[in-house]
MARKEFI-944335 format. One record per residue (C-alpha): residue in three letters; y, z, x. Coordinates in steps of 0.25 Angstrom, whole numbers, padded with zeros to 4 digits, always signed. Each point is the difference from the previous one (the first is absolute). Example, Ala and Ser with C-alpha at 12.3 -4.5 7.8 and 13.67 -1.06 7.14 Angstrom:
2
Ala-0018+0031+0049/Ser+0014-0002+0006/
//
This chain:
253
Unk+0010+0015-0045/Unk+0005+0012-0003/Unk-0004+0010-0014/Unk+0014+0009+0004/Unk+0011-0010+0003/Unk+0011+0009+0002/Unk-0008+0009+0008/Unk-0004-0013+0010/Unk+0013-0003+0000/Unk+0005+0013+0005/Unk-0011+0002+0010/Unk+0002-0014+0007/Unk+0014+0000-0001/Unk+0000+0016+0009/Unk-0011-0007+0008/Unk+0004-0014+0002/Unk+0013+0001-0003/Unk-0002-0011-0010/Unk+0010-0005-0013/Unk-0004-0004-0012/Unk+0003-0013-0010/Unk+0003+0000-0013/Unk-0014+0002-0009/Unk-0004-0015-0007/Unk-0007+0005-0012/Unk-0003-0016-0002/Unk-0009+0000+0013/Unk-0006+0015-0005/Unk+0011+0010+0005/Unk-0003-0008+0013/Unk+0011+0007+0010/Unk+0005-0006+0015/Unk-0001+0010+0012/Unk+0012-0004+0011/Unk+0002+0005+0012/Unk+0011+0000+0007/Unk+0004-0010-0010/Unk-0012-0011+0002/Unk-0012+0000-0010/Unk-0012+0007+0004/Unk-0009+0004-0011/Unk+0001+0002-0013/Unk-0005+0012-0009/Unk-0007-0002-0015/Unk-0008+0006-0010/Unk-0017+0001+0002/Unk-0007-0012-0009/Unk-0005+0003-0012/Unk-0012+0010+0001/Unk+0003+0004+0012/Unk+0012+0009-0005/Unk-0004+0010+0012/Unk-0001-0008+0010/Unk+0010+0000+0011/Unk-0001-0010+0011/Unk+0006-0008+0011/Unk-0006-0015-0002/Unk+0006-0013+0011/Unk+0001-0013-0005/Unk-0004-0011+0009/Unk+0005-0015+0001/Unk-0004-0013-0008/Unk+0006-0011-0002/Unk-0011-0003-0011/Unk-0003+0014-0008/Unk-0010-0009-0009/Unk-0008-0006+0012/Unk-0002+0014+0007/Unk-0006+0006-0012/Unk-0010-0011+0001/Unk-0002+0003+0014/Unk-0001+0014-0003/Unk-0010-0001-0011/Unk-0008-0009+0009/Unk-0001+0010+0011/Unk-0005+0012-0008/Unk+0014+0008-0004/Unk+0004+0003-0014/Unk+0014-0004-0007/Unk+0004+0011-0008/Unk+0013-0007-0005/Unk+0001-0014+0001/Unk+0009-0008+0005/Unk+0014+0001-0008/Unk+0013-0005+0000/Unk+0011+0010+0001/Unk+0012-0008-0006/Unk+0006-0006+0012/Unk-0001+0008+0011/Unk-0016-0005+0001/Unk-0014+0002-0002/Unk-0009+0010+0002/Unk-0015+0006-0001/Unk-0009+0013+0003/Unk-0013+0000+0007/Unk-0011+0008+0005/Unk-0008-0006+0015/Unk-0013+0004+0000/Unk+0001+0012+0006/Unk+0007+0007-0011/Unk+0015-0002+0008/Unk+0011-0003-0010/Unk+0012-0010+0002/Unk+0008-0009-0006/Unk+0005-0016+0002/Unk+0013-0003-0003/Unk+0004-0016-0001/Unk+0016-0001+0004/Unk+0011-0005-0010/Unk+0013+0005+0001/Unk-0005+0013+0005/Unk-0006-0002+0013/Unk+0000+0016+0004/Unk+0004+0010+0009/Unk+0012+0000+0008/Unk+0000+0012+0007/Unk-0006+0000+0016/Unk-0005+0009+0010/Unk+0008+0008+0005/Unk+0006+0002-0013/Unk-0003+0014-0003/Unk-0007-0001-0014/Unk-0005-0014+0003/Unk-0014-0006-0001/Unk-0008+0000+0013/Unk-0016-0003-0001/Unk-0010+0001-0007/Unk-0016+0004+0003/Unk-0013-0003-0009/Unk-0006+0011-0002/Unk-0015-0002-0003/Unk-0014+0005+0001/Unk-0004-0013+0000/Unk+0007-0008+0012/Unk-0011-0012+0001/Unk+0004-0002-0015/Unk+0013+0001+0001/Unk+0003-0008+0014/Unk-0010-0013-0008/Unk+0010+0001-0011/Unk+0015-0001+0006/Unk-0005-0009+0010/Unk-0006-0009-0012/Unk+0013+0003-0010/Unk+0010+0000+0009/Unk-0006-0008+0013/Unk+0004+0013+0008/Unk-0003-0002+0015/Unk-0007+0017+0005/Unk+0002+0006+0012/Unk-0008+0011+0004/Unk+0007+0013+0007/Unk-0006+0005+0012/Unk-0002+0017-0006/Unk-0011+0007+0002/Unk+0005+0009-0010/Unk-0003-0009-0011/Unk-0002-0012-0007/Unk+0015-0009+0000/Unk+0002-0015-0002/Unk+0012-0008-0001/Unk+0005-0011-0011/Unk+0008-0011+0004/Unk+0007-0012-0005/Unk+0002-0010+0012/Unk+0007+0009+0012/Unk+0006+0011-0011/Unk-0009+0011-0003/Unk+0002+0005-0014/Unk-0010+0011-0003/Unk-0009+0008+0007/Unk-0016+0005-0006/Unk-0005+0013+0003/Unk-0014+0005-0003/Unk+0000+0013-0008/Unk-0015+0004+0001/Unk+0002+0010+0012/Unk-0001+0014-0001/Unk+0016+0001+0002/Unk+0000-0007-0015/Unk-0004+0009-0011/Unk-0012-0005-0008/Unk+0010+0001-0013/Unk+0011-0010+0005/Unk+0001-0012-0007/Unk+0000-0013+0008/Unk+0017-0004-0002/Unk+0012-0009+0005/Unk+0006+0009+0010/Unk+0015-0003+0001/Unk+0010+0005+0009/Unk+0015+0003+0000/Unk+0009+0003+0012/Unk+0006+0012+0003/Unk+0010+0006+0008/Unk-0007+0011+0003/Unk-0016+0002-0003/Unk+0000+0017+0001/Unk+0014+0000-0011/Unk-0008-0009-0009/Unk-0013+0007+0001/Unk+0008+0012-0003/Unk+0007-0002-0012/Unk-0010-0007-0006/Unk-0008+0014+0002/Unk+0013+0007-0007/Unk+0000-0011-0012/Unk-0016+0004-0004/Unk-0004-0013+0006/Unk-0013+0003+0013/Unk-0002-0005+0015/Unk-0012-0005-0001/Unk+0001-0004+0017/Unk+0009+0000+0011/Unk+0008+0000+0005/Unk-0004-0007+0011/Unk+0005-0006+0012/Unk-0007-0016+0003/Unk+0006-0012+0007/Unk+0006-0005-0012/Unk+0007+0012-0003/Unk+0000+0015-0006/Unk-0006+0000-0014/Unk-0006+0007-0011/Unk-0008-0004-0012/Unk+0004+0008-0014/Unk+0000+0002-0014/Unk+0013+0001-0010/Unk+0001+0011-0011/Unk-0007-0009-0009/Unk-0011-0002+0008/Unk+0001-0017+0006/Unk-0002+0000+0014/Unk+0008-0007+0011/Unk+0002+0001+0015/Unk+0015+0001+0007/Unk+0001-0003+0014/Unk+0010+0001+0012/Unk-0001-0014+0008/Unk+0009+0005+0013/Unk-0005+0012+0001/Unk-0014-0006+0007/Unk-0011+0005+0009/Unk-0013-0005+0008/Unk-0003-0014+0006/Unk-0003-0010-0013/Unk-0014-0002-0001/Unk-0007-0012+0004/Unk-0004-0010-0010/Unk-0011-0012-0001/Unk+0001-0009-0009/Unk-0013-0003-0009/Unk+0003-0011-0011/
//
């Protein structure tokens, strides 16, 4: 959710290098991001009320959008938009988990959702909870979405992974160290690939938008966690270029 449209469109399309759709001014001025051709996002206004707001917000998988609002009311989270068909590309919903991390739910019709893979330059990656509140958090996934957690061997903070099965689809990291400042809200961390980590942190300087971290070398790849001119934030990262051993992980649910 963007308030300055064109001016997120032209950040991410010199960042990502991504194209733009056509606007649907039936679905809100709800506008398809492409790259290289294959869907990877799309850009719209903010909700009502929120006219200011701009931020990134990933929509997860159900095949029953109506059941999983149950299951989030019964687990403490909070539905800020019920769940609602979208003609016939499908269903989908807003929530709050308990500690305070918004995202959404999106039951599949004709539109099923992104195209684009890693390495794609532009496209989706990963994706981290980030909360003050990881207890909180880690009962709610596990209960909504019957995540399995793995926790990373770091003594340098506090990391768990979600996984569905053998895929691991999100990673939780706890944001109440003194690396975090006491102002960050608690947020759906999403990350885009990139070419090259250093190019995107400095155009997006040159564009107004901030590097918030990074970038930094891991096992995973060279990344960096940043904030577009109109002021969502986002992480870009570099899966080849990768450093360290991969840390050790235990499995705890």
């Amino acid at each position: 959710m963007f308030a300055d449209l064109a001016g997120a469109k032209s950040y991410y399309a010199e960042v990502l290098g991504w194209t733009f759709g056509e606007s649907s001014t039936e679905y809100g001025d709800y506008t398809e991001a492409y790259a290289e051709g294959k869907a990877a996002a799309a850009v719209v206004p903010p909700m009502p009320g929120a006219e200011d707001v701009s931020a990134w917000c990933l929509y997860l998988a159900s095949p029953d959008a109506a059941a999983t609002a149950e299951k989030i009311r019964r687990n403490g989270g909070q539905l800020l938009m019920e769940p609602m068909a979208v003609g016939e590309f499908g269903t989908m919903a807003l929530a709050r988990e308990p500690s305070g991390v918004v995202f959404g739910v999106w039951q599949p019709g004709t539109h099923r959702g992104f195209d684009a893979r890693p390495p794609m330059r532009g496209a989706y990656c990963w994706a981290e909870v980030f909360t003050r509140e990881p207890e909180r958090a880690d009962a709610f996934f596990q209960a909504v979405f019957g995540y399995r957690q793995q926790r990373m061997d770091d003594p340098g903070g506090d990391f768990r992974l979600y996984n569905l099965g053998e895929d691991t689809v999100l990673g939780r990291m706890s944001i109440s160290g003194e690396d975090f400042p006491p102002e960050m809200p608690p947020y759906l961390n999403v990350y885009f690939t990139v070419d090259d980590v250093d190019r995107a942190c400095a155009r997006t300087r040159e564009l107004g938008g901030s590097v918030y971290y990074g970038p930094m070398d891991s096992p995973f790849g060279r990344f960096a966690a940043l904030g577009d001119p109109m002021g969502a934030a986002f992480s870009v990262i570099d899966i080849h270029t990768v450093k360290g051993e991969m840390p050790r992980m235990e499995d705890v649910s």
